[in-house]
PDB file of the backbone (N, CA, C, O) and the ligand in Angstrom, with CONECT records:
HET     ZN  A 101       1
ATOM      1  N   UNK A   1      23.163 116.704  48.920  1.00  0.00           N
ATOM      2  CA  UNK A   1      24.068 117.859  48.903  1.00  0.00           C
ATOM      3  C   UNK A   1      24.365 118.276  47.482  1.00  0.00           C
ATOM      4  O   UNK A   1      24.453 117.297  46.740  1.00  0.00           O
ATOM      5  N   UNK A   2      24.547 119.455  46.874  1.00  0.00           N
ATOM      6  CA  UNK A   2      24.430 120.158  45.915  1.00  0.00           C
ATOM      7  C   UNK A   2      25.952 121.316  46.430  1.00  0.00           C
ATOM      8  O   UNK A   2      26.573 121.575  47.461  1.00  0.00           O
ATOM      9  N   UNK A   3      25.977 121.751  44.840  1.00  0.00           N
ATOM     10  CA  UNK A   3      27.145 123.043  44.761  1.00  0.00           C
ATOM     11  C   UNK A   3      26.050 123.751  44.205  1.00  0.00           C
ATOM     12  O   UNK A   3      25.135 123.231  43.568  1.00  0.00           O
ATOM     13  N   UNK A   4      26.180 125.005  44.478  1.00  0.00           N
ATOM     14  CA  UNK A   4      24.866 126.085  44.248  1.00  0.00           C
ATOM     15  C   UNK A   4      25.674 127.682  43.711  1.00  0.00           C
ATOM     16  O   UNK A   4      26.589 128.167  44.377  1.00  0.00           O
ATOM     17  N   UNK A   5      25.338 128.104  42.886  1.00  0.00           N
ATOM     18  CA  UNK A   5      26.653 128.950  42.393  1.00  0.00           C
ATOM     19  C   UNK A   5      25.632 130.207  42.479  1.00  0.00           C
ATOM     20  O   UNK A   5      24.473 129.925  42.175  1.00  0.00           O
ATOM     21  N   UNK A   6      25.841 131.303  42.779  1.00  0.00           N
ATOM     22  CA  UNK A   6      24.896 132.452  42.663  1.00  0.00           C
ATOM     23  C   UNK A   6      26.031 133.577  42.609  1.00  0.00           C
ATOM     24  O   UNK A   6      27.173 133.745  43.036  1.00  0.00           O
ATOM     25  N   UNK A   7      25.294 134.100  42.017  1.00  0.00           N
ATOM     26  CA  UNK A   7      26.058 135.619  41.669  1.00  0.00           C
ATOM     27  C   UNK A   7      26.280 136.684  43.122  1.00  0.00           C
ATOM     28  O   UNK A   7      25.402 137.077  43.889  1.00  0.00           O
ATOM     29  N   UNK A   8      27.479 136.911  43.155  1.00  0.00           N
ATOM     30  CA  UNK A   8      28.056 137.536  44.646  1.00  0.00           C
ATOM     31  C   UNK A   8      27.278 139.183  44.373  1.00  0.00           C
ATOM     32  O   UNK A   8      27.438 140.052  45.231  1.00  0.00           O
ATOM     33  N   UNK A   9      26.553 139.432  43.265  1.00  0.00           N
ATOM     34  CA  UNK A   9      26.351 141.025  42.838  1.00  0.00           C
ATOM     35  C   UNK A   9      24.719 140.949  43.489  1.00  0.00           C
ATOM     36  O   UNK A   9      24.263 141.552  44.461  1.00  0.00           O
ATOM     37  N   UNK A  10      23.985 139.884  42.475  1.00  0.00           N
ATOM     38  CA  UNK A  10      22.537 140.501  42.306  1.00  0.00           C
ATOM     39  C   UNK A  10      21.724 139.033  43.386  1.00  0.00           C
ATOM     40  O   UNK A  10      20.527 138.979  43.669  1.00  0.00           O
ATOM     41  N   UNK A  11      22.753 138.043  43.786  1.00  0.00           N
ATOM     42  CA  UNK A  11      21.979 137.181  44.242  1.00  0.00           C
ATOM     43  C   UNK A  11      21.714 136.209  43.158  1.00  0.00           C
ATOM     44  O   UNK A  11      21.717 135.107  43.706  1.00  0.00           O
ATOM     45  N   UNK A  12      21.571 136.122  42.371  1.00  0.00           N
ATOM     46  CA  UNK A  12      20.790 135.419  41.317  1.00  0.00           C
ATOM     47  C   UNK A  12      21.428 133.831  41.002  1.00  0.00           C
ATOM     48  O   UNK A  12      22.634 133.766  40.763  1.00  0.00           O
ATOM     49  N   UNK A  13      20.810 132.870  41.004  1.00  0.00           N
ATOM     50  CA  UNK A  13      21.286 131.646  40.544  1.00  0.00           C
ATOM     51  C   UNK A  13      21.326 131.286  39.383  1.00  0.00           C
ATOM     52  O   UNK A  13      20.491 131.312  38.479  1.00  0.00           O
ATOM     53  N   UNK A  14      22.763 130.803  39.472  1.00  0.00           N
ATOM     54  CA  UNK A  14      23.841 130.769  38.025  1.00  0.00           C
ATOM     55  C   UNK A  14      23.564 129.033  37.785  1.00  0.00           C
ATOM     56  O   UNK A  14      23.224 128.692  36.652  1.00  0.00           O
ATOM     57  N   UNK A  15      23.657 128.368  38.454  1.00  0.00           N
ATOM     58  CA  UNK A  15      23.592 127.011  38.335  1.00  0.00           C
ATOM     59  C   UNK A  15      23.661 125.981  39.484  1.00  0.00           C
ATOM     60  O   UNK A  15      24.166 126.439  40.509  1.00  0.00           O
ATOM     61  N   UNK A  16      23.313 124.843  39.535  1.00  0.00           N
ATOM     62  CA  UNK A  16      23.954 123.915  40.463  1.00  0.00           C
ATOM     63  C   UNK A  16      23.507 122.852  40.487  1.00  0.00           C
ATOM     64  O   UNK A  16      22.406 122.399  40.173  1.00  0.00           O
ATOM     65  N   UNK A  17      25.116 122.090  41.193  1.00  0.00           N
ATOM     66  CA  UNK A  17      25.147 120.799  40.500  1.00  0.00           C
ATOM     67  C   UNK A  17      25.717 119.748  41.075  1.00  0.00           C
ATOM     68  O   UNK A  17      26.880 119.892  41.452  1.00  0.00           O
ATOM     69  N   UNK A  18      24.984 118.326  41.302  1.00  0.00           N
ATOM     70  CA  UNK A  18      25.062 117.314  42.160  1.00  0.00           C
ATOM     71  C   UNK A  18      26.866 117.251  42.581  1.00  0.00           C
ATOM     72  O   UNK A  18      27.795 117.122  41.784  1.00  0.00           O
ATOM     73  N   UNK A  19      26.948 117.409  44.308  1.00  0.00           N
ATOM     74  CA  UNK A  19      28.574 117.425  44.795  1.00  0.00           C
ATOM     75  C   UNK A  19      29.181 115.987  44.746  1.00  0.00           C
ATOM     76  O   UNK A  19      30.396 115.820  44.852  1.00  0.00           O
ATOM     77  N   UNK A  20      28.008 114.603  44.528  1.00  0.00           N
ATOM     78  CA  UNK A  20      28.095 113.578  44.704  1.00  0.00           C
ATOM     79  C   UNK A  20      29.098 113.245  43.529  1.00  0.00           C
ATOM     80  O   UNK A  20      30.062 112.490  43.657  1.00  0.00           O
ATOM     81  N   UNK A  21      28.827 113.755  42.634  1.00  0.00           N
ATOM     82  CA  UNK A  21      29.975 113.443  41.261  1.00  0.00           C
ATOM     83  C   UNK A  21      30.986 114.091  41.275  1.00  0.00           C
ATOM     84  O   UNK A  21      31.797 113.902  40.368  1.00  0.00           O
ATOM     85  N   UNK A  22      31.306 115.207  42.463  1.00  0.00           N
ATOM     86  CA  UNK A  22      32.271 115.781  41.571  1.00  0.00           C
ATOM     87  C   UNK A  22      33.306 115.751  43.454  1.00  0.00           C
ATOM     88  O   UNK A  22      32.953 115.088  44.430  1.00  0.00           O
ATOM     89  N   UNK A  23      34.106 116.355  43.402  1.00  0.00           N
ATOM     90  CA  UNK A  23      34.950 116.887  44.085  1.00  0.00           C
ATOM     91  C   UNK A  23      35.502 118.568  44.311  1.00  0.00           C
ATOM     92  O   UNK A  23      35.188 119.481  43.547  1.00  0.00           O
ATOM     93  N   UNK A  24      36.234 118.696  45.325  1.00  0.00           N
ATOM     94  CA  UNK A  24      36.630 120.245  45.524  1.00  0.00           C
ATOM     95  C   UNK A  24      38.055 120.579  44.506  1.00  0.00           C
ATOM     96  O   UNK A  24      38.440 121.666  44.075  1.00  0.00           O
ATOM     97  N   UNK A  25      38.592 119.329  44.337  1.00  0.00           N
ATOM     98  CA  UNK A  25      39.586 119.458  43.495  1.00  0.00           C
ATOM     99  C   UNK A  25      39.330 119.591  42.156  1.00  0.00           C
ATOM    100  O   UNK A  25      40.182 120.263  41.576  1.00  0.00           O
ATOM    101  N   UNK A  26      38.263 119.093  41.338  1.00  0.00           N
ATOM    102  CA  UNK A  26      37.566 118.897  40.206  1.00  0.00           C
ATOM    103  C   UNK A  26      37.388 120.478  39.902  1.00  0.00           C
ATOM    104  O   UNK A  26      37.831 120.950  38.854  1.00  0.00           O
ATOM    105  N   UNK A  27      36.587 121.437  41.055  1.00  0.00           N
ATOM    106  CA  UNK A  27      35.809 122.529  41.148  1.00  0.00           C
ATOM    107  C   UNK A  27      36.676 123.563  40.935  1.00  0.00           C
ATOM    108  O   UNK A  27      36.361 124.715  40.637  1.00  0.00           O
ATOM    109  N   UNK A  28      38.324 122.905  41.173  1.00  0.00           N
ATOM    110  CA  UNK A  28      39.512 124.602  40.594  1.00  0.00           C
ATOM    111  C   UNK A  28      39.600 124.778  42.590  1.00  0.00           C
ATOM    112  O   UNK A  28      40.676 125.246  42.962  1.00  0.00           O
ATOM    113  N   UNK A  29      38.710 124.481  43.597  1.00  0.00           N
ATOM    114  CA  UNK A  29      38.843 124.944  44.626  1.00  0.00           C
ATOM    115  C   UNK A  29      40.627 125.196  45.319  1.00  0.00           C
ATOM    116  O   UNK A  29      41.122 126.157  45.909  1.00  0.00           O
ATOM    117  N   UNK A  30      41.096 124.106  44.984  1.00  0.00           N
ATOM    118  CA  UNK A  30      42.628 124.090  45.423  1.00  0.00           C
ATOM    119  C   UNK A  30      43.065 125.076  44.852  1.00  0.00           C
ATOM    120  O   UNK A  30      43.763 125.577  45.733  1.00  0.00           O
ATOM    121  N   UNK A  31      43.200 126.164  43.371  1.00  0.00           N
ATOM    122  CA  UNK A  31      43.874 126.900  43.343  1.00  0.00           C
ATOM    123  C   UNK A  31      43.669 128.186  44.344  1.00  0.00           C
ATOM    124  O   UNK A  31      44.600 128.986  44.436  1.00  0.00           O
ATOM    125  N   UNK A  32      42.488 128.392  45.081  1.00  0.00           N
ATOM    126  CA  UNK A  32      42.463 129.591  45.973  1.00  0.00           C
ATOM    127  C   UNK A  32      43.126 129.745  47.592  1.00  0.00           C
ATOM    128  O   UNK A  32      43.003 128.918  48.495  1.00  0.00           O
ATOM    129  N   UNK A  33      43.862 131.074  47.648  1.00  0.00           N
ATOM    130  CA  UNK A  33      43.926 130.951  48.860  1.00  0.00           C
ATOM    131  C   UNK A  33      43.178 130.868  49.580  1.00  0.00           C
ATOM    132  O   UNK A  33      42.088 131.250  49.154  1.00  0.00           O
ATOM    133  N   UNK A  34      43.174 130.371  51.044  1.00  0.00           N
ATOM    134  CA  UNK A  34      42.542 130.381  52.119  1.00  0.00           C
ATOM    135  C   UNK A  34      41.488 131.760  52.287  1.00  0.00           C
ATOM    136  O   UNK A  34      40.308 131.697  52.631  1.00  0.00           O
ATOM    137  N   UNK A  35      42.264 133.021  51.944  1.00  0.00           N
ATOM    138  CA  UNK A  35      41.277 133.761  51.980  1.00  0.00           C
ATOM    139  C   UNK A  35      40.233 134.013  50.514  1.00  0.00           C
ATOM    140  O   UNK A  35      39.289 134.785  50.345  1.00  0.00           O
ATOM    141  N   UNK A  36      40.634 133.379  49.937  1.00  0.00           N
ATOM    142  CA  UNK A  36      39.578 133.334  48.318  1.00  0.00           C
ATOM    143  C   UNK A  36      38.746 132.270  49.170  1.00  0.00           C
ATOM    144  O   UNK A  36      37.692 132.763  49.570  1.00  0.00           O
ATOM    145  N   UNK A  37      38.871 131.397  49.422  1.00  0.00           N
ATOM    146  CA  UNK A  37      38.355 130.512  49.868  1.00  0.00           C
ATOM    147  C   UNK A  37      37.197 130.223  50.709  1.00  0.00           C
ATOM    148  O   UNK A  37      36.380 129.321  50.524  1.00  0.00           O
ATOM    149  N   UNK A  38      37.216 131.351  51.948  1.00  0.00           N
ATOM    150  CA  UNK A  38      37.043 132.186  52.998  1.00  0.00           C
ATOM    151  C   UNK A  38      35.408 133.045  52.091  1.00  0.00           C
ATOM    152  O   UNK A  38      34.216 132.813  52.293  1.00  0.00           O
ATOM    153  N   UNK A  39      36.040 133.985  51.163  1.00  0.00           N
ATOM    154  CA  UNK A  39      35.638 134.670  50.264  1.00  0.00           C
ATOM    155  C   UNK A  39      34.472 134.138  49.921  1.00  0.00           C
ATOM    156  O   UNK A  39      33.368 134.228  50.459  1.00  0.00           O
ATOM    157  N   UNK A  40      34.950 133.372  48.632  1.00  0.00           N
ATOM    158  CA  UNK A  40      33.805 133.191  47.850  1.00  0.00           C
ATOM    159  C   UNK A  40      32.881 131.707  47.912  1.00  0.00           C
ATOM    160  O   UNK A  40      31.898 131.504  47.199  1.00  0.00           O
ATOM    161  N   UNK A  41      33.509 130.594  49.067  1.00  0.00           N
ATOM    162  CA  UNK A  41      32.702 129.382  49.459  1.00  0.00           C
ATOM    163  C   UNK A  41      32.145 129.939  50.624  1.00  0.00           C
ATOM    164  O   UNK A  41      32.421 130.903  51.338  1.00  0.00           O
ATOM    165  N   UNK A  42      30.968 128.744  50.611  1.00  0.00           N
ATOM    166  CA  UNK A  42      30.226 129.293  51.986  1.00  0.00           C
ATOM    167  C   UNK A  42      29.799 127.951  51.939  1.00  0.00           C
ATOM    168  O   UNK A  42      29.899 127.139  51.019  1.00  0.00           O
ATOM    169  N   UNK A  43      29.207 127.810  53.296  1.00  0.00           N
ATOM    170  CA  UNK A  43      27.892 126.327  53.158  1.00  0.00           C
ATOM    171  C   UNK A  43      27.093 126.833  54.107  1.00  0.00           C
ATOM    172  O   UNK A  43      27.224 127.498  55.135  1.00  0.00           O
ATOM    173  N   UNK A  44      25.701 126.039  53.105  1.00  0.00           N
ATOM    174  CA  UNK A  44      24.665 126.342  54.043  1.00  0.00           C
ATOM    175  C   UNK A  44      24.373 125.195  55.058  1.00  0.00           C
ATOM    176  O   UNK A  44      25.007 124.147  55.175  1.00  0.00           O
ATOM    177  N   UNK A  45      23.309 125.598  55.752  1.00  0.00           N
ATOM    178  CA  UNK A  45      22.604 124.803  57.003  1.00  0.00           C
ATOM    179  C   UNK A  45      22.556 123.480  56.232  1.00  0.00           C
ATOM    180  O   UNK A  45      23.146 122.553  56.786  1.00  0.00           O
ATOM    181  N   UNK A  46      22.116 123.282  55.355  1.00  0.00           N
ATOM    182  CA  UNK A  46      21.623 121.350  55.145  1.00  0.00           C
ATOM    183  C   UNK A  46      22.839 121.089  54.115  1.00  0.00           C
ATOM    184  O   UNK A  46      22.789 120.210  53.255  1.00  0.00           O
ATOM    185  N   UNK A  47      23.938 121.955  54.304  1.00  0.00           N
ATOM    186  CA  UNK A  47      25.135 121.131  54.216  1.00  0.00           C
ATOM    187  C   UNK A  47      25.290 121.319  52.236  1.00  0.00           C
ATOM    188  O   UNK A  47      25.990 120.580  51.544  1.00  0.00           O
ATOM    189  N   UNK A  48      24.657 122.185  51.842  1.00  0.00           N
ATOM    190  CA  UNK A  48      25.412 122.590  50.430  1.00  0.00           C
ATOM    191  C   UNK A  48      26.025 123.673  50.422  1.00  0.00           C
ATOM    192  O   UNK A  48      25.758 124.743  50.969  1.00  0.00           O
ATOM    193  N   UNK A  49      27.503 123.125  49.292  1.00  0.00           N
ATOM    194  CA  UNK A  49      27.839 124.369  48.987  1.00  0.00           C
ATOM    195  C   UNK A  49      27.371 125.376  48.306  1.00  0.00           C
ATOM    196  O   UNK A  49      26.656 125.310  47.306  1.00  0.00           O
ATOM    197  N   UNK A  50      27.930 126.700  49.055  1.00  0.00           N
ATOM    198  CA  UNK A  50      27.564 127.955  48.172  1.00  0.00           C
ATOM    199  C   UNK A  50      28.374 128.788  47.295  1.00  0.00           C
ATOM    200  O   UNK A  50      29.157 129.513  47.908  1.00  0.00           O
ATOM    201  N   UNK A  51      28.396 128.872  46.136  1.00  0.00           N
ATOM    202  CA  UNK A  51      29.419 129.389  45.518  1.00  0.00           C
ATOM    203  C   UNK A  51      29.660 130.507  45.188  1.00  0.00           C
ATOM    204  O   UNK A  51      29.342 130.481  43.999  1.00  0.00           O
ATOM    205  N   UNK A  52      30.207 132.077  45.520  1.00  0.00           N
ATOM    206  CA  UNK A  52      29.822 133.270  44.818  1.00  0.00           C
ATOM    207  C   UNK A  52      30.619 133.174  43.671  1.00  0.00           C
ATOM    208  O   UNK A  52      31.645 132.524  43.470  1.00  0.00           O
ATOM    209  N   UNK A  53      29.879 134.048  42.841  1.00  0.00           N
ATOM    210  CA  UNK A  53      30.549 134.215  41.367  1.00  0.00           C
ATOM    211  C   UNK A  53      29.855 135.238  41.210  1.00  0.00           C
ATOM    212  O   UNK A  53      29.120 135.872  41.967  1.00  0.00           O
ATOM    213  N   UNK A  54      30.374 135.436  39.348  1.00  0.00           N
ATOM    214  CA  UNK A  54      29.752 136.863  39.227  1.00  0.00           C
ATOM    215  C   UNK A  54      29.027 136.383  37.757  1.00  0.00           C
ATOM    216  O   UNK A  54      29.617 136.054  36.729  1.00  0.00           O
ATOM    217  N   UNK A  55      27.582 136.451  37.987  1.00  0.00           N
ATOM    218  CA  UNK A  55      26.987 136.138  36.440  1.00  0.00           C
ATOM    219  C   UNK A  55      27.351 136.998  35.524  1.00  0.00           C
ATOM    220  O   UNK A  55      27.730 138.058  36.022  1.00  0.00           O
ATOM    221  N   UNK A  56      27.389 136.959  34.305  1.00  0.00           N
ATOM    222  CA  UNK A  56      26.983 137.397  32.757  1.00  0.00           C
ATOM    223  C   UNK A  56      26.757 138.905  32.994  1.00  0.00           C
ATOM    224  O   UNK A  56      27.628 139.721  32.693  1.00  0.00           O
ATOM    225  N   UNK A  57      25.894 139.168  33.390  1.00  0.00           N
ATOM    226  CA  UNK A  57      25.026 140.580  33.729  1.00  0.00           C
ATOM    227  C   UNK A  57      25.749 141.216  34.231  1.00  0.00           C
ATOM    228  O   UNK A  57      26.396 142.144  33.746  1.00  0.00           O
ATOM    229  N   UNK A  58      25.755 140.785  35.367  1.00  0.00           N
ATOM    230  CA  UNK A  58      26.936 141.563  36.541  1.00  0.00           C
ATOM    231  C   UNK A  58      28.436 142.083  35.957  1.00  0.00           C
ATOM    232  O   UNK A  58      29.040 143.147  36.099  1.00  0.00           O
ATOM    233  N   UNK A  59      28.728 140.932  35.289  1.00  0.00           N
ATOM    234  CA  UNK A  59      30.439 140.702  34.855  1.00  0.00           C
ATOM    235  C   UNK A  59      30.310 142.022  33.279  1.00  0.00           C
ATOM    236  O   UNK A  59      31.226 142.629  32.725  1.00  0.00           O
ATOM    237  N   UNK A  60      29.093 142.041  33.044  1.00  0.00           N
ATOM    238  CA  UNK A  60      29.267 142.712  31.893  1.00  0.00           C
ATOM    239  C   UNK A  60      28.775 144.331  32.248  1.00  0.00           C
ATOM    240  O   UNK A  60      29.164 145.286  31.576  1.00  0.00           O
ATOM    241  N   UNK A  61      27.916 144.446  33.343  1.00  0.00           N
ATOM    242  CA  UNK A  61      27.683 146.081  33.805  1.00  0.00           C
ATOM    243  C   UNK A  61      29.355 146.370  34.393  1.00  0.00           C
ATOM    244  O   UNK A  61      29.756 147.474  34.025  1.00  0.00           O
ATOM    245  N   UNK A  62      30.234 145.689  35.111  1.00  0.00           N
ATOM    246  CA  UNK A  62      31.676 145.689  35.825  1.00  0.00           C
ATOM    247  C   UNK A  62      32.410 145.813  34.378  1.00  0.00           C
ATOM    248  O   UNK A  62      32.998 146.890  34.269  1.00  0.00           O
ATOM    249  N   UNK A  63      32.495 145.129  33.463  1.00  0.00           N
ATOM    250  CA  UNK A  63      32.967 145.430  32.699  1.00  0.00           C
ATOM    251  C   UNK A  63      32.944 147.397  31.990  1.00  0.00           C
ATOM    252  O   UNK A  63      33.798 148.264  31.810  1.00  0.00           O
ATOM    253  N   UNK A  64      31.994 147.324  31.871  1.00  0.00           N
ATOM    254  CA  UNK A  64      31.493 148.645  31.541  1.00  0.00           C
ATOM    255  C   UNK A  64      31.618 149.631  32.423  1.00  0.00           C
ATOM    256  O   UNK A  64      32.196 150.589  31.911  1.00  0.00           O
ATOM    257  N   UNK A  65      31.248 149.844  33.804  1.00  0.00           N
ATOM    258  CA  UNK A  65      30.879 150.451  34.483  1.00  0.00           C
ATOM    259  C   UNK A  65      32.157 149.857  35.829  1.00  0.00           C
ATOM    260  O   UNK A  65      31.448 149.415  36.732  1.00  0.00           O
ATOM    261  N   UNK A  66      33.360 149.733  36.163  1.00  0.00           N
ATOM    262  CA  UNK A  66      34.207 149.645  37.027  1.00  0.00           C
ATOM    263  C   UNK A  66      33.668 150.031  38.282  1.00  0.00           C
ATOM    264  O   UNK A  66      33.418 149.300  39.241  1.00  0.00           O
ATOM    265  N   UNK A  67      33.534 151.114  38.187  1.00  0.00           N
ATOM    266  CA  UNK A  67      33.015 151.820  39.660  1.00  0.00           C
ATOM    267  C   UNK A  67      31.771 150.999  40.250  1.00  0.00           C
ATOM    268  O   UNK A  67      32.020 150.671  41.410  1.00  0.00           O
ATOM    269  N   UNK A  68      31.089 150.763  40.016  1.00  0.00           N
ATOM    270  CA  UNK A  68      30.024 149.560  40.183  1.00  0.00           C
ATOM    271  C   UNK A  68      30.160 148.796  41.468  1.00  0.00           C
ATOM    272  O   UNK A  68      29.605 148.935  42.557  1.00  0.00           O
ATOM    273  N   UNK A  69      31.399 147.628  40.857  1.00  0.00           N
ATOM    274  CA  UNK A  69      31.887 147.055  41.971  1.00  0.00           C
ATOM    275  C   UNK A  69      32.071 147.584  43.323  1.00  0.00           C
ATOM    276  O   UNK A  69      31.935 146.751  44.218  1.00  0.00           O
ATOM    277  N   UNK A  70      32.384 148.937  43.716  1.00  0.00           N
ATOM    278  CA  UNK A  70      32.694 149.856  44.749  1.00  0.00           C
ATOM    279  C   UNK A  70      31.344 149.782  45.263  1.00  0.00           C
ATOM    280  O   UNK A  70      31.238 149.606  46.477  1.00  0.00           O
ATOM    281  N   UNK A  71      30.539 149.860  44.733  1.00  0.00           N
ATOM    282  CA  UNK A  71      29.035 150.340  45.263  1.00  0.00           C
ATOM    283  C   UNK A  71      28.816 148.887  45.432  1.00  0.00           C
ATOM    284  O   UNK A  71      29.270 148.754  46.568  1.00  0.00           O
ATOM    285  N   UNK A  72      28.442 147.752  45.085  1.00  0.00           N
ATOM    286  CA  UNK A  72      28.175 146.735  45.622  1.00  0.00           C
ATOM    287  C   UNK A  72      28.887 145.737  46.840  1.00  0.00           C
ATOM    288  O   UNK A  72      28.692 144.585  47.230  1.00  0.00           O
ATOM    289  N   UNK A  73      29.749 146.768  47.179  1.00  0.00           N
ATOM    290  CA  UNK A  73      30.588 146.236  48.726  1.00  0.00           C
ATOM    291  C   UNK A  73      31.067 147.454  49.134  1.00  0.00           C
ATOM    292  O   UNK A  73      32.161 147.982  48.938  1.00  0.00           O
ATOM    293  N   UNK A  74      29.713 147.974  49.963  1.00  0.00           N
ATOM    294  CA  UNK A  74      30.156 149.082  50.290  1.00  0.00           C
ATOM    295  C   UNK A  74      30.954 149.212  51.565  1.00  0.00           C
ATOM    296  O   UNK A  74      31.385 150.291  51.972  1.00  0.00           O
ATOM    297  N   UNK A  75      31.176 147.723  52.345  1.00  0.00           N
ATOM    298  CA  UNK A  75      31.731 147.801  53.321  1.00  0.00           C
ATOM    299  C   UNK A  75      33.051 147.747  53.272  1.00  0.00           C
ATOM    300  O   UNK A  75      33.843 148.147  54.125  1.00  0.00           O
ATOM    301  N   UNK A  76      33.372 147.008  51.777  1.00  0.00           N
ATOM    302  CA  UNK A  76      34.398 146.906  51.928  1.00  0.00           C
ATOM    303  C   UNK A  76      35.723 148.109  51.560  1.00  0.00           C
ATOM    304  O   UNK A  76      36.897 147.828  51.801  1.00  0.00           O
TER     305      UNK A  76
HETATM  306 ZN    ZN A 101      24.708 139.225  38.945  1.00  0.00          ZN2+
END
């Protein structure tokens, strides 16, 4: 089992890293609500976590470009 961090924008993998060493408390997970939680963890089928985040790229077109974000959840 693995923590697997990918960018919630482009898909892209940010990093990941053995769950055996670490914990959910270690990971900052406790500061989110239930619905952050909800949000941005996921797990897959063989039982790793999935983490959304927002890479470098992403965080820096959002930076620039606000409206962005709107278009990449368009459902929401
Ligand atoms: Zn990205």
């Amino acid at each position: 089992m693995s923590v697997k961090y990918i960018c919630r924008h482009c898909q892209t993998a940010i990093g990941e890293i053995d769950s055996g060493a670490i914990d959910e408390a270690r990971l900052g997970f406790h500061f989110l609500t239930p619905e952050e939680r909800r949000d941005i963890i996921s797990y897959s089928l063989n039982g790793d976590t999935v983490v959304k985040v927002i890479c470098d790229y992403c965080k820096e077109a959002l930076d620039t470009n606000p409206e962005l974000s709107l278009l990449a959840n368009p459902l929401q």
